[in-house]
NUMI-295976 format. One record per residue: residue in one letter; x, y, z negated of N, C-alpha, C in turn. Coordinates in steps of 0.05 Angstrom, whole numbers, padded with zeros to 5 digits, always signed. Last residue first. Layout:
AXYZXYZXYZ
...
END
This chain:
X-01088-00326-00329-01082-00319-00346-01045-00345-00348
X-01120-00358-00293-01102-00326-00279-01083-00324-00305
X-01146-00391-00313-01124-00399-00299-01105-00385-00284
X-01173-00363-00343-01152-00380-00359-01133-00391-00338
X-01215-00339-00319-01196-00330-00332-01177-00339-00341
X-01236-00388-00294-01221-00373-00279-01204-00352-00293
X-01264-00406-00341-01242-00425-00327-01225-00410-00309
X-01300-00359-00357-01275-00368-00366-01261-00387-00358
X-01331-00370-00307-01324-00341-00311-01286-00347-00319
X-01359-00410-00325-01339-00410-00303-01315-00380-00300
X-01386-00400-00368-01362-00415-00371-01350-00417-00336
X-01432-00362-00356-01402-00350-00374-01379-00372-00366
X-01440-00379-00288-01447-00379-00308-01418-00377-00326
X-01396-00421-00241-01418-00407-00239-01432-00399-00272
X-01365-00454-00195-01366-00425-00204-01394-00418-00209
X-01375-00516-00158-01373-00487-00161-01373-00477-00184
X-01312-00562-00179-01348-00555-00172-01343-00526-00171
X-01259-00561-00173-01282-00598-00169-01308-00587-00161
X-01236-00505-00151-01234-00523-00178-01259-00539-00158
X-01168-00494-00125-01195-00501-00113-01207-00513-00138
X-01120-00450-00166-01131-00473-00153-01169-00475-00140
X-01096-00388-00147-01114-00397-00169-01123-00425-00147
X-01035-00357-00159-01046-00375-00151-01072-00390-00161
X-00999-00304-00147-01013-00317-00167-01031-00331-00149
X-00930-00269-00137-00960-00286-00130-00966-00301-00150
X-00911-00205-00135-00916-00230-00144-00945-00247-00145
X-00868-00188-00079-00884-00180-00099-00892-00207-00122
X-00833-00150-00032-00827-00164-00057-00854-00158-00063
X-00851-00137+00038-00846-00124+00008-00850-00151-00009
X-00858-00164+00075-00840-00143+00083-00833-00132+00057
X-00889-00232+00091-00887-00204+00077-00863-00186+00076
X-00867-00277+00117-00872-00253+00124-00874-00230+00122
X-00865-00312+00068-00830-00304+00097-00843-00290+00101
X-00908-00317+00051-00896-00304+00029-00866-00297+00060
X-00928-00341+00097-00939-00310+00083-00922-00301+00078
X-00916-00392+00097-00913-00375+00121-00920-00347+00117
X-00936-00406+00047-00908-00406+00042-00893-00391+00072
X-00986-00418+00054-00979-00395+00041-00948-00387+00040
X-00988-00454+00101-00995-00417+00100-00992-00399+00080
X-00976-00501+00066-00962-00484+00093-00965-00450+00098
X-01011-00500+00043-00984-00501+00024-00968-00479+00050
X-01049-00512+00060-01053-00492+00050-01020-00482+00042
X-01031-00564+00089-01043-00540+00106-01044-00510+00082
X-01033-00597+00043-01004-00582+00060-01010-00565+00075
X-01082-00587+00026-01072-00583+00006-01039-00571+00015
X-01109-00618+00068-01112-00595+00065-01089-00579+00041
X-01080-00676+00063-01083-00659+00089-01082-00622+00082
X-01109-00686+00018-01071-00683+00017-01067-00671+00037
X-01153-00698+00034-01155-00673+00021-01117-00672+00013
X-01151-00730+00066-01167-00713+00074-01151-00694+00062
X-01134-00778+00031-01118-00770+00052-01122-00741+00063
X-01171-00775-00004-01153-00774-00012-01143-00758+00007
X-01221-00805+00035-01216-00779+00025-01197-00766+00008
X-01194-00848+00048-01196-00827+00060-01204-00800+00069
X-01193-00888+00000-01165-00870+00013-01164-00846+00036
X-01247-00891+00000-01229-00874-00018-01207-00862-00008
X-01262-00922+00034-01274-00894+00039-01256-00873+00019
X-01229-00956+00027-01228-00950+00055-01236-00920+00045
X-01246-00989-00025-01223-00966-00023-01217-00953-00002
X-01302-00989-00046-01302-00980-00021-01272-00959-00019
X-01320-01025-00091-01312-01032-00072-01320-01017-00041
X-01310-01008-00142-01333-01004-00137-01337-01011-00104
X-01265-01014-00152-01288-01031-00171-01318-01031-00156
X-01229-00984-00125-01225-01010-00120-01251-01033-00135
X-01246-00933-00143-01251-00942-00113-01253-00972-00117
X-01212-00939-00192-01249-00934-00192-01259-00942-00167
X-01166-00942-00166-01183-00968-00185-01203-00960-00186
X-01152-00890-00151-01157-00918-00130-01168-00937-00148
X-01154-00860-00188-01188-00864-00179-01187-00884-00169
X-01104-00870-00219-01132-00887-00234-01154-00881-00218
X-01070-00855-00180-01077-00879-00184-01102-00888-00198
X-01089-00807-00172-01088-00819-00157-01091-00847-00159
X-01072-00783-00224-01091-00782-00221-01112-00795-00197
X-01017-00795-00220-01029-00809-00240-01061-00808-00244
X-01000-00753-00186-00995-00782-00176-01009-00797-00199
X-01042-00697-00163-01020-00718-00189-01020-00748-00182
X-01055-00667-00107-01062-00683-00125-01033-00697-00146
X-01030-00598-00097-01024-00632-00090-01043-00651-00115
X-01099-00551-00089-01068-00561-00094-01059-00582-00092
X-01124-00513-00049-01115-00541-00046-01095-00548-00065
X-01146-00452-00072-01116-00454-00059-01117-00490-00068
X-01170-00407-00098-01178-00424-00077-01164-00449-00061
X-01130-00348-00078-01155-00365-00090-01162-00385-00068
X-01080-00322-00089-01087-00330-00066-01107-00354-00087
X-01057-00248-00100-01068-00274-00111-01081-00288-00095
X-01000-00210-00108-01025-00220-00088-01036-00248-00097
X-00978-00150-00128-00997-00170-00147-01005-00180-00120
X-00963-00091-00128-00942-00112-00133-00962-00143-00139
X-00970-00027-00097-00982-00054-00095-00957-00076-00112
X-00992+00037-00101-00970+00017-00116-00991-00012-00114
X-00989+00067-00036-00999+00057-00067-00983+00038-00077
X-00974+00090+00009-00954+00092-00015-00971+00091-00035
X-00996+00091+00055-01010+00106+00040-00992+00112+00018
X-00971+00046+00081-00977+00070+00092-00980+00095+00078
X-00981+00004+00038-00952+00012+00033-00951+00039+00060
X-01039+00000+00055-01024+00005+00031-00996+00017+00025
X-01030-00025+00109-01044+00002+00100-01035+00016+00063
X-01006-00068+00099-00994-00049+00117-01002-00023+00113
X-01048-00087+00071-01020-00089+00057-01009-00072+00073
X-01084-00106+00109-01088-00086+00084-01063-00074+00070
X-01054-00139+00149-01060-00109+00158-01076-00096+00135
X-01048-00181+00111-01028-00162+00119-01026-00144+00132
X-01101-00194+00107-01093-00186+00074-01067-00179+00094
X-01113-00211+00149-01129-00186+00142-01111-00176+00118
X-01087-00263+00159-01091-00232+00174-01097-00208+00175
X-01113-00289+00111-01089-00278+00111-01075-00255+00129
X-01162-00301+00138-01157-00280+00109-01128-00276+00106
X-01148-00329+00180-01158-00294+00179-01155-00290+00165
X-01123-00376+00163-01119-00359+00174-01121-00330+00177
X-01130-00384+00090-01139-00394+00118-01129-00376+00132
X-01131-00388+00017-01105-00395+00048-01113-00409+00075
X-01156-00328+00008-01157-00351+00011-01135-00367+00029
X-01131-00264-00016-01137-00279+00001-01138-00309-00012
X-01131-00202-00055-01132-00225-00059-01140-00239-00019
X-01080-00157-00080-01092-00172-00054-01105-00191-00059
X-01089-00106-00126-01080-00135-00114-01099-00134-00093
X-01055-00043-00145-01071-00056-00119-01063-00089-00118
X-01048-00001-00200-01046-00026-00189-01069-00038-00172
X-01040+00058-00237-01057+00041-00219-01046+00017-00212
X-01003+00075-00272-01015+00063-00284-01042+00048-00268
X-00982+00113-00238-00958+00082-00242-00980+00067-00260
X-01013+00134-00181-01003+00141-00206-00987+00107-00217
X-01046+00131-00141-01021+00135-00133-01006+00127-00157
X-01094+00140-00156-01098+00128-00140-01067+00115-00135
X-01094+00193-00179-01104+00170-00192-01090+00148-00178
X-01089+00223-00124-01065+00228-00146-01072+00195-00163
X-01132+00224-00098-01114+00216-00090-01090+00215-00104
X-01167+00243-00136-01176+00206-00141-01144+00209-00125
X-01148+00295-00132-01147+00283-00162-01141+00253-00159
X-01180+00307-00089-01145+00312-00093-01143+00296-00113
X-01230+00308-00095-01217+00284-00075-01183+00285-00084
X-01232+00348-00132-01236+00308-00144-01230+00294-00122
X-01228+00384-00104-01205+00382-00116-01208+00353-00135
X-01270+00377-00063-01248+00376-00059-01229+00375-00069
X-01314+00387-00101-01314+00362-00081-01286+00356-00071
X-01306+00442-00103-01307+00421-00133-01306+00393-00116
X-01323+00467-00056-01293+00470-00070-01290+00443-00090
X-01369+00455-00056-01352+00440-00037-01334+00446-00052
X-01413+00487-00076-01397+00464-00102-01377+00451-00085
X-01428+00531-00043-01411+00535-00079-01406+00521-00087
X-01458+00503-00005-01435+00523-00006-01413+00520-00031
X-01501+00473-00023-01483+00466-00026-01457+00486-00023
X-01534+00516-00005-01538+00504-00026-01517+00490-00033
X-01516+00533+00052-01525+00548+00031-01516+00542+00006
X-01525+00473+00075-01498+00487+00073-01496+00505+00054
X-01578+00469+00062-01563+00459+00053-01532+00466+00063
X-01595+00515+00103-01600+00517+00068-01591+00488+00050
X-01580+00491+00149-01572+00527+00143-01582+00522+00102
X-01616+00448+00161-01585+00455+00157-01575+00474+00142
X-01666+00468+00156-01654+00450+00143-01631+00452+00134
X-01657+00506+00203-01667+00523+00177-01657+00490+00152
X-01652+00467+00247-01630+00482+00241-01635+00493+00204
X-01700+00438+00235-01674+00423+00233-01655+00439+00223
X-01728+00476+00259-01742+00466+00234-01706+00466+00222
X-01718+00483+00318-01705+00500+00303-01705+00496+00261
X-01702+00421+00349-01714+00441+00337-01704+00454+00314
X-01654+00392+00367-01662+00387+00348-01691+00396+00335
X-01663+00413+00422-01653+00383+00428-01663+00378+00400
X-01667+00470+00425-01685+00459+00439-01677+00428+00431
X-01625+00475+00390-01651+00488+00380-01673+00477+00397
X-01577+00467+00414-01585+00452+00393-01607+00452+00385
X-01576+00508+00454-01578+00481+00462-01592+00464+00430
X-01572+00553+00422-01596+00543+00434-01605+00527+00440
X-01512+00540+00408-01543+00532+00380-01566+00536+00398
X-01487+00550+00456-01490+00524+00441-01513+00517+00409
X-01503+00598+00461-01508+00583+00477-01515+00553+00457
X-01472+00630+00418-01510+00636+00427-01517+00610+00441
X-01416+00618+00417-01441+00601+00399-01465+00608+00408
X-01410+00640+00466-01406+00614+00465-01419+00597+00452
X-01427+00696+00450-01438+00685+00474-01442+00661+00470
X-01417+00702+00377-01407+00718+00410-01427+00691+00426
X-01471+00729+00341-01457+00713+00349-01446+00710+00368
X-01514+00766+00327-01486+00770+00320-01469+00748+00321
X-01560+00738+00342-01547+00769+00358-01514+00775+00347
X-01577+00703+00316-01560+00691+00330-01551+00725+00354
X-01604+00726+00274-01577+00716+00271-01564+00715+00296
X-01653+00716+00279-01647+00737+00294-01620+00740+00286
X-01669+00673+00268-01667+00672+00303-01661+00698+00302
X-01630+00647+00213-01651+00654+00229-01654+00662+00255
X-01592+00627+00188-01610+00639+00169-01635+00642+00182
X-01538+00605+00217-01570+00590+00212-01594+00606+00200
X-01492+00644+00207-01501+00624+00231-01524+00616+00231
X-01487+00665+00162-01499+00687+00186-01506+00675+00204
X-01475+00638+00121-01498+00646+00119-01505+00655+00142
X-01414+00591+00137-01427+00618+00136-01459+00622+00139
X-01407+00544+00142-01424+00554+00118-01426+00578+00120
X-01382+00538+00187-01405+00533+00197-01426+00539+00168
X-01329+00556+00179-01351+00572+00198-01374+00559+00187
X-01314+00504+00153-01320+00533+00132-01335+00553+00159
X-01313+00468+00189-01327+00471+00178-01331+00492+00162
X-01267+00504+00211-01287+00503+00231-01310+00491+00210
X-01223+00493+00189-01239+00525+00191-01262+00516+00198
X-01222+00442+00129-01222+00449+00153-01237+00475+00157
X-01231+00423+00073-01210+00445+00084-01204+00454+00113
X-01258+00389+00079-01276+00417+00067-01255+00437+00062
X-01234+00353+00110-01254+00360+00123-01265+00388+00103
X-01190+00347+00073-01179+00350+00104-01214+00356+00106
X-01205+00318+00031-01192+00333+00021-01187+00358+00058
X-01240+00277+00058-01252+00296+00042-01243+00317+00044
X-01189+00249+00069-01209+00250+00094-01228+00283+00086
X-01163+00233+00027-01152+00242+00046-01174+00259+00067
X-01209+00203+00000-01200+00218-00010-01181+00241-00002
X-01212+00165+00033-01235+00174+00034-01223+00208+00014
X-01182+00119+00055-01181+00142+00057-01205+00165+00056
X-01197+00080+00014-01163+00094+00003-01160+00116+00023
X-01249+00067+00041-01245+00073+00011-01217+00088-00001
X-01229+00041+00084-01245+00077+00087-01250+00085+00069
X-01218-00007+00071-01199+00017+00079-01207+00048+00085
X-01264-00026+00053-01242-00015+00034-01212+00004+00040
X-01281-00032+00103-01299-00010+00094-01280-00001+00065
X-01249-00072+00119-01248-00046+00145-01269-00019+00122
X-01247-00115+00080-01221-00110+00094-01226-00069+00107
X-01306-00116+00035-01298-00129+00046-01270-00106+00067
X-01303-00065-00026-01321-00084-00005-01296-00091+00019
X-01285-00075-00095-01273-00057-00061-01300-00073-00045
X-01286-00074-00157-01283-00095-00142-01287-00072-00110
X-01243-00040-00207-01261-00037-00178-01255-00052-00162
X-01233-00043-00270-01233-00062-00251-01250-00050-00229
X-01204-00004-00323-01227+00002-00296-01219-00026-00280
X-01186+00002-00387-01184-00009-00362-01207-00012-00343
X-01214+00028-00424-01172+00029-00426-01174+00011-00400
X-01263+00079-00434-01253+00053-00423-01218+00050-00424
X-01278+00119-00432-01295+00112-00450-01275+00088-00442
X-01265+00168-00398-01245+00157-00418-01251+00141-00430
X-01277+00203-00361-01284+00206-00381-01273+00195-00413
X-01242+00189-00312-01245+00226-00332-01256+00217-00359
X-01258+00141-00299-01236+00148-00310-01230+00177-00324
X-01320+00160-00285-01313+00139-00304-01282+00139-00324
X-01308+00191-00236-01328+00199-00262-01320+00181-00289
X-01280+00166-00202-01262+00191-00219-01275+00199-00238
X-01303+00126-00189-01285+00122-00201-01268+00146-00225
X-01340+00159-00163-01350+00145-00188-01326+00131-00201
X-01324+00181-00121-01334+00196-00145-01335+00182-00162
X-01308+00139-00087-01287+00141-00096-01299+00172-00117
X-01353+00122-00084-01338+00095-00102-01315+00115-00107
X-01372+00157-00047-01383+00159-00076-01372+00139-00093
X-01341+00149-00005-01341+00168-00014-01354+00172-00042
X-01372+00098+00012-01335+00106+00001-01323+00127-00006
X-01417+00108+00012-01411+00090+00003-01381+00092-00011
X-01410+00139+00074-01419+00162+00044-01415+00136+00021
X-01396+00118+00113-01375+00127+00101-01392+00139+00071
X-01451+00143+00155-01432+00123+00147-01404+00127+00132
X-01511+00154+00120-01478+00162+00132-01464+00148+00128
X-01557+00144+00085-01553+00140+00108-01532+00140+00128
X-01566+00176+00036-01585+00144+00044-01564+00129+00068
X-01549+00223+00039-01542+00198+00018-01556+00181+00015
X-01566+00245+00087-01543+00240+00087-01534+00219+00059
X-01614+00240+00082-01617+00230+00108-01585+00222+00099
X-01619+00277+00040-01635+00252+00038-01619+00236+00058
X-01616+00326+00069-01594+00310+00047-01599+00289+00035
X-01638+00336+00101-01612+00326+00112-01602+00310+00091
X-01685+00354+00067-01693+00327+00092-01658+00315+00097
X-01678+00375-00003-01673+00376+00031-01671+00354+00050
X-01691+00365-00046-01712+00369-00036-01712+00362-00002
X-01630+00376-00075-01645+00350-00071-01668+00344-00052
X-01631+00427-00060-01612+00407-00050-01619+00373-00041
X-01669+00448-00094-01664+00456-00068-01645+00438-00050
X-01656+00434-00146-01688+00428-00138-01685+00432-00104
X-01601+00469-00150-01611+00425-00148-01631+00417-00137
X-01609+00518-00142-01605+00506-00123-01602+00479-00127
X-01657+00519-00190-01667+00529-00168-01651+00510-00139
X-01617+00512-00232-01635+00499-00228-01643+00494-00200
X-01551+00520-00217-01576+00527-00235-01591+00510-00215
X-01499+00499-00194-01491+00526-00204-01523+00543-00224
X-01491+00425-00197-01504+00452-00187-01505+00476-00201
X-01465+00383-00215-01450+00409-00213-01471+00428-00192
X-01496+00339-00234-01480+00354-00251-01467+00370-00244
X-01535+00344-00190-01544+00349-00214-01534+00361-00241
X-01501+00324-00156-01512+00343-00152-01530+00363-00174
X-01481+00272-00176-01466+00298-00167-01472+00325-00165
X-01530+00241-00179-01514+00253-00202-01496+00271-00196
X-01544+00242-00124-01559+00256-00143-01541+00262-00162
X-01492+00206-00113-01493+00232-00098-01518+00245-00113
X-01516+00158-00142-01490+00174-00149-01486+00202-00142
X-01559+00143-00115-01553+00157-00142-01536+00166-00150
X-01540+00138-00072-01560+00146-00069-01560+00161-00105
X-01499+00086-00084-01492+00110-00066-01513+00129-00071
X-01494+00051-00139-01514+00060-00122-01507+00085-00108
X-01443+00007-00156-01450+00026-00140-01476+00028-00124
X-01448-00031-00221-01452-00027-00193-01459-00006-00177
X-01422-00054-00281-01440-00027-00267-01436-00037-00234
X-01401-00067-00346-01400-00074-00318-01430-00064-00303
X-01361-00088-00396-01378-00075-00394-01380-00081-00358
X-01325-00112-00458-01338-00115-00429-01357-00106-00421
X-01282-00098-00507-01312-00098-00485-01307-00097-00466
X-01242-00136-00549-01246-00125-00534-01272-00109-00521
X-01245-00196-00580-01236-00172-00589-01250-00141-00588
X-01269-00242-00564-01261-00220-00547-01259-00190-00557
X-01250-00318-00552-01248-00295-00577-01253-00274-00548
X-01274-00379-00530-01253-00356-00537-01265-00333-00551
X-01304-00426-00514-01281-00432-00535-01258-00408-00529
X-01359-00416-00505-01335-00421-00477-01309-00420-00500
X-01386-00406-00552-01384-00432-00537-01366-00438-00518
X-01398-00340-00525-01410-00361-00541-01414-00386-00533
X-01413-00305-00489-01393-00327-00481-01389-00349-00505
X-01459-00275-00500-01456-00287-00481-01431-00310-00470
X-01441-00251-00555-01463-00278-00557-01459-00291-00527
X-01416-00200-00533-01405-00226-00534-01410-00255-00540
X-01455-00167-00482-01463-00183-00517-01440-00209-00507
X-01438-00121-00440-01437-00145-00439-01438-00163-00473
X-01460-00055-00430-01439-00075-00440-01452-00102-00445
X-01461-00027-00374-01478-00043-00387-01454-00059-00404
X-01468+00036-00342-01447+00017-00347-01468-00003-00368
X-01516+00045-00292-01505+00048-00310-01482+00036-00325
X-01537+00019-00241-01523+00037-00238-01509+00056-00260
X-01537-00060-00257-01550-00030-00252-01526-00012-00246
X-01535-00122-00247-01528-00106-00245-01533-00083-00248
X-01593-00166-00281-01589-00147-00248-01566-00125-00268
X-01599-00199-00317-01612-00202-00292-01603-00184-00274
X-01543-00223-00350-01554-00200-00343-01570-00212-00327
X-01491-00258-00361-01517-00252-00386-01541-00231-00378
X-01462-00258-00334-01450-00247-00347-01477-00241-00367
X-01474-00296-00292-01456-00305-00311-01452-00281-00328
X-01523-00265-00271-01521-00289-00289-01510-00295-00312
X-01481-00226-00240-01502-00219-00262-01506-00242-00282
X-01468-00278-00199-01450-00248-00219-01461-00241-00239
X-01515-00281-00181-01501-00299-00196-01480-00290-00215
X-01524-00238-00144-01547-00243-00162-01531-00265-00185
X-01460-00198-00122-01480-00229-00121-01500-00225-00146
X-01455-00134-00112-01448-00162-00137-01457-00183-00122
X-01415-00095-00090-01448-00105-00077-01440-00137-00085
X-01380-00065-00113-01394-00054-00099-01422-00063-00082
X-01368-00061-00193-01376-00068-00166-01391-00057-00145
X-01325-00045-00233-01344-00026-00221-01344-00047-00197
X-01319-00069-00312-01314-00068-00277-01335-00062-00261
X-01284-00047-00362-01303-00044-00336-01295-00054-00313
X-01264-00055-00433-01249-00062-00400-01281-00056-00386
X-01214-00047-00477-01238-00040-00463-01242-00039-00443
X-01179-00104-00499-01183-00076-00493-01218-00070-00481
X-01168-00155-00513-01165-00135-00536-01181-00096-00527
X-01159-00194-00485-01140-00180-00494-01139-00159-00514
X-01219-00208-00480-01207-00219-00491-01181-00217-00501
X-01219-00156-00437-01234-00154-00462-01229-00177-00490
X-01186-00169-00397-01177-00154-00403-01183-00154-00437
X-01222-00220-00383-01190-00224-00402-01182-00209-00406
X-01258-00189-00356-01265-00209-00385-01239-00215-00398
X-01239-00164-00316-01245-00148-00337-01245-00164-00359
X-01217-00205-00282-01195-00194-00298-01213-00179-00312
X-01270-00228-00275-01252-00238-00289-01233-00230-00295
X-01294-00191-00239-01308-00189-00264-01285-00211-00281
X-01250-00192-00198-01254-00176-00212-01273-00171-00240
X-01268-00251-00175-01237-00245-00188-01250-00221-00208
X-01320-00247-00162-01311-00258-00184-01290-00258-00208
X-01309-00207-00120-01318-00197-00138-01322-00213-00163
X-01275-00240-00088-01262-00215-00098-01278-00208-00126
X-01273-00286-00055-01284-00289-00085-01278-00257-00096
X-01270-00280+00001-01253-00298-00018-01247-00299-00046
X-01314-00257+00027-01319-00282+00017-01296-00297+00007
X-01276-00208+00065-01296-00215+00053-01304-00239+00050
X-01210-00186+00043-01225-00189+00070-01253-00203+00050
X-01191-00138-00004-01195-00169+00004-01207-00171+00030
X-01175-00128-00074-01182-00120-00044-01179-00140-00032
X-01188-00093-00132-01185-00111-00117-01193-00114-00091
X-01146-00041-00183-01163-00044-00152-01160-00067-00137
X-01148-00031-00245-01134-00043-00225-01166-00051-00202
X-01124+00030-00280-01143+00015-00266-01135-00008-00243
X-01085+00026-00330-01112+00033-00329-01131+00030-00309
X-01043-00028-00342-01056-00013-00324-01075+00003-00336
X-01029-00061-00389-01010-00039-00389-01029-00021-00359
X-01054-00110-00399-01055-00093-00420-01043-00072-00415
X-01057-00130-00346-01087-00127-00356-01079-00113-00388
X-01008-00137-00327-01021-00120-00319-01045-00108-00332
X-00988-00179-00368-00981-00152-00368-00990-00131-00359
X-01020-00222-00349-01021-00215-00377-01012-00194-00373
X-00995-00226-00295-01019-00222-00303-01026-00205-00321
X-00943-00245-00317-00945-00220-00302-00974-00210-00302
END
C-alpha cells in the first residue's frame, strides 16, 4: 500500500501530535519516493539539525536543495529518482509573495518598507500556516517535482494549516474588511469628515491609543496591498481544491501511547470534517513481540555471563511493553470510525540517525 502511494500521489501530507518522528517519517517517504524512481520533495516545517545531517547537509534552507546521491552511497540502494528538501521560512516566503505579485516597483519597495508589515510576517499568529499553505501551492504550480512530502507542525498549529485556506478565502471576502481598504478611511485627518459619527469616534479612539503615525502605516499598507488581496484569495481557493483532490493523501502518524493517540483521533475527526482524503495511519515506534529464537540465544549470553536475573528482567520489561503497545493499538483500530490502512514501523535497538538510518526506515515502510 505504501509502495502505491509513493508512485501514484502527488502530494502526501504528514500529521501528527509532536515528537512521534513526523519529520523523519516524511524525509523518508521522499527518499523511497526517489528510490522509486520519481521526483520527490519534502517541505519541512521546523527540521531537527540531525535531519540535515542525515541527508548530507549542514542546514536546511529556504530553497529546494537536491540531495547528491553520493550521500547514500553504501546504504546498499539505488535512486533512480531526486531528492530534494527545503524548509519553511515564514518571513521569506511572505517577501517572495510580495515581490512576485506586486503590480511595480514603487508598491514592493512600499510594502516591504512598512513597520506593520514587518510586524505582520515576523510575528502573527497563524502567518506560519498561511505561508506553508503558499508554499505548497508555489512548489506544486510549478511542477518541478512528481511528489511533495509536507512534513505539518505538531496536532493544534497543523490544524490551522487545513484551515488556513478556508479562513483566507472568508477573511478577504469579508465587507467589513473590504471597508477598511478603502483609501477614504486612513489617508488623513481630514478624511475623517466623511465618515458617519460611529467611525469618527472609534478611529479617534484609535488615534489617541495607537497614534496617528500607526494609522498612516496602516492606511498605506492596505493601499499597497489593496490590488494583490484578490490574488491571495484565489490561491487560498486553489490550495483548498489541492488539498481535496484524489491525488492528495493525509497520513496519521502516532506512537502507541496514550495522548498520541488522542490527538491522532481528534486530527482524524478534523479531517474527515473537512472531507480530505485520508486512508494511511502509521504507528511508529511500535514494541514488537520478541522471537522465540531470539530469546533463547540471549538467555545463554545472560547465562555466560552470569546475570540471568538481570536478563530475564529485562526481557520481561520489554514483553510488558510490547502488549501494552499491542493493546492500544488494537483499542484504536475498534475505535476508529473510518476504514483505513495501517502501517507499522517497529522500535529499532538504537537511535536513528545519518543516510543509513534514513534507509532502515525506508525499508521498513516499504
Amino acid at each position: 500500500m505504501m509502495k502505491e502511494l509513493l508512485l501514484e500521489k502527488k502530494i502526501l501530507i504528514v500529521c501528527g501530535s509532536g515528537g512521534v518522528g513526523k519529520t523523519t517519517l516524511s524525509a523518508t517517504l521522499a527518499l523511497n519516493a526517489a528510490r522509486l524512481g520519481r521526483r520527490a520533495i519534502v517541505l519541512t516545517i521546523d527540521p531537527a539539525k540531525r535531519l540535515a545531517n542525515s541527508l548530507g547537509l549542514s542546514q536546511i534552507g529556504h530553497e529546494p536543495k537536491e540531495i547528491e546521491a553520493k550521500v547514500f552511497k553504501g546504504c546498499g540502494i539505488s535512486m533512480p529518482g531526486t531528492l530534494s528538501a527545503m524548509m519553511l521560512d515564514t518571513k521569506r516566503t511572505f517577501d517572495t509573495i510580495i515581490e512576485r505579485y506586486a503590480p511595480n516597483e514603487t508598491t514592493k519597495t512600499a510594502i516591504l518598507n512598512n513597520p506593520i508589515y514587518h510586524h505582520l510576517s515576523n510575528m502573527v499568529a497563524g502567518s506560519s500556516e498561511y505561508m506553508a499553505m503558499e508554499k505548497l501551492y508555489e512548489i506544486y504550480s510549478k511542477g518541478d517535482y512528481d511528489l511533495l512530502v509536507l512534513d505539518t507542525p505538531p496536532t493544534q498549529h497543523a490544524l490551522d494549516f487545513l484551515d488556513a485556506p478556508s479562513k483566507m478565502a472568508n477573511l478577504l471576502g469579508d465587507s467589513l474588511f473590504k471597508l477598511l481598504l478603502k483609501p477614504s478611511i486612513f489617508l488623513g485627518k481630514k478624511s475623517f469628515q466623511v465618515l458617519q459619527s460611529g467611525s469618527k469616534r472609534l478611529l479617534r479612539v484609535l488615534d489617541k491609543i495607537v497614534g496617528f503615525e500607526f494609522l498612516q502605516d496602516l492606511s498605506v499598507l492596505f493601499l499597497t496591498t489593496g490590488g494583490m488581496l484578490e490574488g491571495f484569495k484565489e490561491r487560498a481557493e486553489e490550495v483548498g481544491k489541492i488539498l481535496r483532490q484524489d491525488s492528495t493523501q493525509f497520513l496519521l502518524v502516532a506512537t502507541p501511547n496514550r495522548l498520541s493517540i488522542q490527538e491522532s483521533k481528534f486530527f482524524l475527526n478534523k479531517i474527515q470534517e473537512l472531507e480530505l482524503p485520508f486512508e494511511n495511519f502509521i504507528f511508529n515506534r511500535v514494541h514488537s513481540p520478541l522471537e522465540n529464537s531470539w530469546v533463547s540465544e540471549t538467555n545463554k549470553t545472560f547465562n555466560k555471563c552470569d546475570c540471568v536475573a538481570a536478563g530475564l528482567n529485562l526481557i520481561t520489561m520489554y514483553e510488558t511493553l510490547a502488549k501494552q503497545d499491542r493493546t492500544l493499538i488494537n483499542k484504536m483500530k475498534l475505535e476508529l470510525a473510518t476504514p483505513c490502512t495501517y502501517t507499522e514501523i517497529s522500535q529499532f535497538e538504537t537511535d536513528i540517525h545519518g543516510p543509513q538510518g534514513l534507509v532502515k526506515i525506508g525499508n521498513a515502510l516499504l
